[in-house]
C-alpha positions in Angstrom: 11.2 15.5 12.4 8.5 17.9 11.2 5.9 18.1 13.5 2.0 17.7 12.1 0.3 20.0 11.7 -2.3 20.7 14.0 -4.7 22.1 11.5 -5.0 17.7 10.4 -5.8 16.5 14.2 -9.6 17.4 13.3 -10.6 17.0 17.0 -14.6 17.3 16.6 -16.8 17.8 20.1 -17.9 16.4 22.9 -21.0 14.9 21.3 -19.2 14.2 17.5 -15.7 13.4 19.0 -12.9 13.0 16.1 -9.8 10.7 15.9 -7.8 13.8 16.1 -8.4 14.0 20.2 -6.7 10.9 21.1 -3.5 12.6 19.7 -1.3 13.6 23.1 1.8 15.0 23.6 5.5 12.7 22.2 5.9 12.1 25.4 2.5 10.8 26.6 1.7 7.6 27.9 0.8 5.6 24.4 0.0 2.1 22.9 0.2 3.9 19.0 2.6 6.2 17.4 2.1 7.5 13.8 5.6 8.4 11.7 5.4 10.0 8.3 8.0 9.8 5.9 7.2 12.6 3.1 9.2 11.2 0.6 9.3 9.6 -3.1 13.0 9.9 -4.3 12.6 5.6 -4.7 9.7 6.1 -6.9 11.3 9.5 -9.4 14.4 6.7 -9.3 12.5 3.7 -10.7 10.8 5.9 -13.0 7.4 5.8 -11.4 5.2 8.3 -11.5 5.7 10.8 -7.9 3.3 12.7 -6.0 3.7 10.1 -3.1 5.8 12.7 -0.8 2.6 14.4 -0.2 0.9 10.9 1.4 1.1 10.9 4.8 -0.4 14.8 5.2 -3.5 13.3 3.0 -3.7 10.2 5.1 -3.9 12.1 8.4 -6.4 14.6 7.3 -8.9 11.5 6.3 -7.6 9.9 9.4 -8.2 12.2 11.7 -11.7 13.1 10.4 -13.1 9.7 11.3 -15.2 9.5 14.5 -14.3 7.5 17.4 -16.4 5.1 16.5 -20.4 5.1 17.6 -20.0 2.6 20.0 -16.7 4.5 21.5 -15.0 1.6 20.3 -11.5 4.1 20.3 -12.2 6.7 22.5 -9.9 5.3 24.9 -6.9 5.0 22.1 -3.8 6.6 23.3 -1.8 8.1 20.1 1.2 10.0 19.6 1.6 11.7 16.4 5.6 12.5 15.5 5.5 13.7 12.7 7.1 13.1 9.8 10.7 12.2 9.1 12.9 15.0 7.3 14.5 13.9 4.0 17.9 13.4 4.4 20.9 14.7 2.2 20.4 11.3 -0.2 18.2 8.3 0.2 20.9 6.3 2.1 20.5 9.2 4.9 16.5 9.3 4.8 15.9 5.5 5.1 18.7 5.6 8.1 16.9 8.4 9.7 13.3 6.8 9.3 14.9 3.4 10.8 16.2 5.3 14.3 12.8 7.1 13.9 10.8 3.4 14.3 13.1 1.7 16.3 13.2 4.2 19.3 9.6 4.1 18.8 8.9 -0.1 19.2 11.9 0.3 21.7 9.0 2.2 23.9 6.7 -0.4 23.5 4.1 1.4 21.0 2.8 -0.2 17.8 3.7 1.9 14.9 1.7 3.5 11.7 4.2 4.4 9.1 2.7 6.1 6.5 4.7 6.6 3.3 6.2 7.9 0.9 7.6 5.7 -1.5 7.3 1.6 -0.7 11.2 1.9 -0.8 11.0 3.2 2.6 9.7 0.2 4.0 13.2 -1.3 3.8 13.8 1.7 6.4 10.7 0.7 8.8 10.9 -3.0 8.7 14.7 -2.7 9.5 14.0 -0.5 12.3 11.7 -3.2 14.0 14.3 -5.9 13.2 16.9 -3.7 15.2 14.3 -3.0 18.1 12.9 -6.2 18.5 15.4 -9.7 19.4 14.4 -12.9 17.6 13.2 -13.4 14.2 9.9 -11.3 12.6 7.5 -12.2 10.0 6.2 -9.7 7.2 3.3 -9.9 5.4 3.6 -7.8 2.1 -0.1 -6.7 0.1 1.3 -5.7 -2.9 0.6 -5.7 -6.7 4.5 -6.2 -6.9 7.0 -8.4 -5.6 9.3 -5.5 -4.4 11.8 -7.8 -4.3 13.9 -6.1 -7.4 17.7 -6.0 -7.0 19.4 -2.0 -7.0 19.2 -0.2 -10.0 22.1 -0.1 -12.2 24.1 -2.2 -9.2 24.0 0.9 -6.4 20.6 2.9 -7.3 17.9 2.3 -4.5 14.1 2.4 -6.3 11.0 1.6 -4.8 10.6 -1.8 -6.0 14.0 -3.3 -4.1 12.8 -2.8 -0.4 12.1 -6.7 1.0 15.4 -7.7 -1.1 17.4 -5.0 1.0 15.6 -6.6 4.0 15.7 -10.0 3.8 19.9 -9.8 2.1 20.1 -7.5 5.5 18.4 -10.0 8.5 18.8 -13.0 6.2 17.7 -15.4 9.1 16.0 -13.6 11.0 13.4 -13.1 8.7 11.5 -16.3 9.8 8.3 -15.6 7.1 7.6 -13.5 4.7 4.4 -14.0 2.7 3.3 -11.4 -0.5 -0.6 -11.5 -0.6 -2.2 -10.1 -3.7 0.3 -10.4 -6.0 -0.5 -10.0 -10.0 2.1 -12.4 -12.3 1.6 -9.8 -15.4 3.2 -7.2 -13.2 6.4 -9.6 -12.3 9.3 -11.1 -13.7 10.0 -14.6 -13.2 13.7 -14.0 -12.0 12.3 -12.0 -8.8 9.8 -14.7 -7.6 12.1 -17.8 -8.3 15.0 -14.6 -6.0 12.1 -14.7 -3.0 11.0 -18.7 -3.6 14.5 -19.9 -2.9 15.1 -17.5 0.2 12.0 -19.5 1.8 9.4 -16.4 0.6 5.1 -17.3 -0.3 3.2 -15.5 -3.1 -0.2 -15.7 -2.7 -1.5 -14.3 -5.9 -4.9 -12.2 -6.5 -6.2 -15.4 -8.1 -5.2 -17.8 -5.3 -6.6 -15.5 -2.9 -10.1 -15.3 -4.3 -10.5 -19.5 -4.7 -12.2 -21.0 -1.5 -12.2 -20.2 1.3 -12.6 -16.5 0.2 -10.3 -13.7 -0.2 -10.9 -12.6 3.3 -9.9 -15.7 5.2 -7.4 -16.7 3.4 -5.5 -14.1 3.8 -6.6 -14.2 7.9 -5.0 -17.6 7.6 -1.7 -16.9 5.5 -0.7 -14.3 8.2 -1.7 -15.8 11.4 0.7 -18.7 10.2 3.3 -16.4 9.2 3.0 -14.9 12.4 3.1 -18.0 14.4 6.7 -18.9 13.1 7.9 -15.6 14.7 8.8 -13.8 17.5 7.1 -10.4 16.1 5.4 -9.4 12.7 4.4 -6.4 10.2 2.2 -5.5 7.4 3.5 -3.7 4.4 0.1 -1.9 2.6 1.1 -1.0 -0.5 -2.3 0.6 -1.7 -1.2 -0.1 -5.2 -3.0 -4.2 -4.3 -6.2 -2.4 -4.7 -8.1 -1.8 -7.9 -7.4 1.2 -9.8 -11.7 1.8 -9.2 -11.2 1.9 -5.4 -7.3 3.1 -5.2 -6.6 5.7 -8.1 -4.3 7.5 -6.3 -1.5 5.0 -6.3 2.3 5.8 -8.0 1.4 2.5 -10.5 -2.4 1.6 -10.3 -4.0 -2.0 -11.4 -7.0 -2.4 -13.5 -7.8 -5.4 -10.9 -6.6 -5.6 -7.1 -8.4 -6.2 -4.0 -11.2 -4.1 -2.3 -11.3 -1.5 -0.2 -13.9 -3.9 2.4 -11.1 -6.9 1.9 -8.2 -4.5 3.1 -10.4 -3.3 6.2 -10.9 -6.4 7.4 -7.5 -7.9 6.9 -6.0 -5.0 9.3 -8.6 -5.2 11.5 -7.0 -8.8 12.2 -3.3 -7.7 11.6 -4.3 -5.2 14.6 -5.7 -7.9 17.2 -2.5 -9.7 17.0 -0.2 -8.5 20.0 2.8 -9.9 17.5 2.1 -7.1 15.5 4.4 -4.2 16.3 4.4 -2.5 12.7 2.3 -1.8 9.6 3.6 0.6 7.0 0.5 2.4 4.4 2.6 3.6 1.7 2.6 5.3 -2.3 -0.9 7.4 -1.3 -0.3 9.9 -4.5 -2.7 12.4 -4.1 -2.3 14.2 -7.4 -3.6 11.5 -9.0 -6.4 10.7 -6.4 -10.1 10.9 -7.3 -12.3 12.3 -4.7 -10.0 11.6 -1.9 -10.8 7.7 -3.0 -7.1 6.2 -2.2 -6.6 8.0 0.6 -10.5 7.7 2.3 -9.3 3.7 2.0 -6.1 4.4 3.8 -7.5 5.7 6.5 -10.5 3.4 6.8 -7.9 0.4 7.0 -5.9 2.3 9.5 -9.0 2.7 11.7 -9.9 -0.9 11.4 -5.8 -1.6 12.6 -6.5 0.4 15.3 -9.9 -1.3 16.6 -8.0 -4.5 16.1 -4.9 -2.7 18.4 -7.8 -2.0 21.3 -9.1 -5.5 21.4 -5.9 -7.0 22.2 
């Protein structure tokens, strides 16, 4: 692991008190941990456009920077901050090192914020919770894309093949898995009739904005997913939002969801005490405008965390 660095726990003072104070020590007493993964080989691989190895610095300095809250609504959050995962010799060794990394850490009993690094790295956090947790898990992907690809070439791992790799890996055990967001023009046919016939839901962007509203439906789709498992996880691919809110994304949509509609969604994700995971991944900040992609990020990780401290 790489340890942060301390220069991104902005800690504020005692009157303007920052998110960067609730950080303690590895070892402290704590309901959150936050594991980076500064990585993008699954991107360069599909032929993606990379930057996304610098993410999880960029998240945590926008993080970090946010209050609180004004009515002290986190001031009482306890939150380790490991680091980030070292890149191993190949991908094979990075997503195995990033898996040990989550599972020790839902083995301890925190909830953990992964933040990414190439989406193909979310095969490596969702696996960890499968192997911490016993009975089956739900996963709720918001996603542009399926991510559901098979290998490159038969044996090269990319960042669209990550929920294949799980659910071929737990096969069963995967009790729901539910893609919210989802944009047809941006999907083959082959890979949603793979996921339909393994018992997988799109909700596309279009379905999601018919009645009742964007917001509650996707409230609904994941408090059922959730109900048909032992534990769950969201998968934020920050690619679902609009190119106008989410520049800074390895492949950016003309259309996707807001950044008010992703707030809110992990704000509920959060409250749910089934909810031991959710991974923010493909920040690029290279291609970010005004810190725009990675201001969202953070504001959605905030929300998660409100929703962790109402439980």
């Amino acid at each position: 692991m790489r340890p942060v660095d301390p220069e991104l726990l902005t800690r504020g003072s005692d009157e303007d008190p920052r998110l960067g104070r609730c950080v303690g020590a590895a070892d402290a007493p704590a309901e959150v941990a936050i594991i980076g993964c500064a990585d993008d080989t699954g991107v360069a691989q599909s032929g993606g456009r990379t930057g996304a190895a610098l993410g999880p610095t960029e998240i945590r300095r926008w993080l970090y920077k946010q209050t609180t809250g004004m009515l002290g609504e986190l001031v009482d959050l306890r939150l380790v901050d490991l680091g980030d995962v070292l890149p191993g010799s190949d991908i094979h060794a990075t997503h195995a090192a990033v898996e040990a990394a989550v599972r020790s850490q839902v083995e301890a009993g925190r909830t953990v914020l992964f933040l990414g690094g190439g989406h193909d790295l979310a095969y490596a956090s969702q696996a960890g919770l499968f192997e911490a947790c016993s009975g089956r898990g739900a996963i709720a992907n918001l996603d542009t894309h399926l991510d559901v690809r098979p290998l490159k070439d038969g044996h090269i791992v990319t960042s669209g093949t990550p929920f294949r790799r799980v659910i071929e890996r737990f096969g069963p055990r995967v009790a729901a898995f539910v893609e919210l967001g989802i944009q047809p023009q941006h999907n083959a046919f082959g890979h949603a009739a793979w996921l339909r016939e393994r018992g997988g839901s799109i909700v596309t962007l279009e379905q999601l904005r018919a009645a009742p509203g964007v917001g509650e439906r996707m409230k609904r789709e994941y408090l059922a997913a959730a109900a048909r498992a032992d534990f769950a996880s969201v998968s934020l691919d920050l690619d679902v939002a609009a190119a106008a809110w989410a520049p800074g994304t390895s492949a950016p949509p003309s259309d996707g969801l807001s950044p008010a509609e992703l707030a809110a969604f992990c704000r509920v994700a959060g409250q749910q005490a089934k909810t031991r995971l959710i991974d923010v991944m493909e920040l690029a900040p290279p291609f970010d405008e005004n810190g725009k992609t990675a201001r969202m990020a953070a504001l959605c990780l905030w929300q998660f965390l409100l929703g962790v401290m109402s439980r």
